[in-house]
N, C-alpha and C positions, 0 to 999 in steps of 0.2 A: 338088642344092641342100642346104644344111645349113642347119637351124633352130635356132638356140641357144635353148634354153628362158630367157624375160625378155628377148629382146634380140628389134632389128627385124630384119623377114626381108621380103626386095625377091625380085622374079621376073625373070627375064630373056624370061620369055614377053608381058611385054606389059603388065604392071601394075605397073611399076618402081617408081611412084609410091605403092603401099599397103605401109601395113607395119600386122603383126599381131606382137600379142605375146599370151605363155602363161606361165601362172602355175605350170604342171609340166609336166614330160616327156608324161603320158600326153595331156593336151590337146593338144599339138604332132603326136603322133604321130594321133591321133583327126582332129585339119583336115587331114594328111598324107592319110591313105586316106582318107577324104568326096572327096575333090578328084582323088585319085588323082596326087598329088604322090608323086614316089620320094622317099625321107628315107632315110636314115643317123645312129644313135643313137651318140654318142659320151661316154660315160659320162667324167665328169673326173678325171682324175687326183691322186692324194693328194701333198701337198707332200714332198718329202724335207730341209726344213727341219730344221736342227741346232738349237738354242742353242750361242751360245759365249759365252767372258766375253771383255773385253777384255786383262785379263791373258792369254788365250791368245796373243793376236800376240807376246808375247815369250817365250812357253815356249820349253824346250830339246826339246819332241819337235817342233818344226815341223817338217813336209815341207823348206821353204825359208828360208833363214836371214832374218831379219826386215832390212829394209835401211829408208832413206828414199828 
């Protein structure tokens, strides 16, 4: 079962209907072993977001020639 830290977490053992949320990682993982829930910590990945301008859709280095 994966607990996202801030979002709701459902169980498939029987209490489908409770949802807990956590305000950090380390609280998630703390109700995790009290419980003796198995969890997996999936650390989020940083965006590989560029800036571009607009003027780039018409540059001459485009990968692909600009079409409509």
């Amino acid at each position: 079962m994966t607990i996202p830290v801030g979002k709701e977490v459902t169980s498939e053992a029987g209490i489908a209907d409770s949802h807990v949320y956590f305000d950090t990682k380390e609280e998630a993982v703390a109700y995790c072993e009290r419980k003796g829930i198995p969890y997996q910590v999936i650390e989020p990945k940083e965006s590989a977001h560029r800036q571009v301008a607009y003027a780039d859709n018409f540059a001459f280095r485009r990968g692909e020639p600009w079409t409509h």
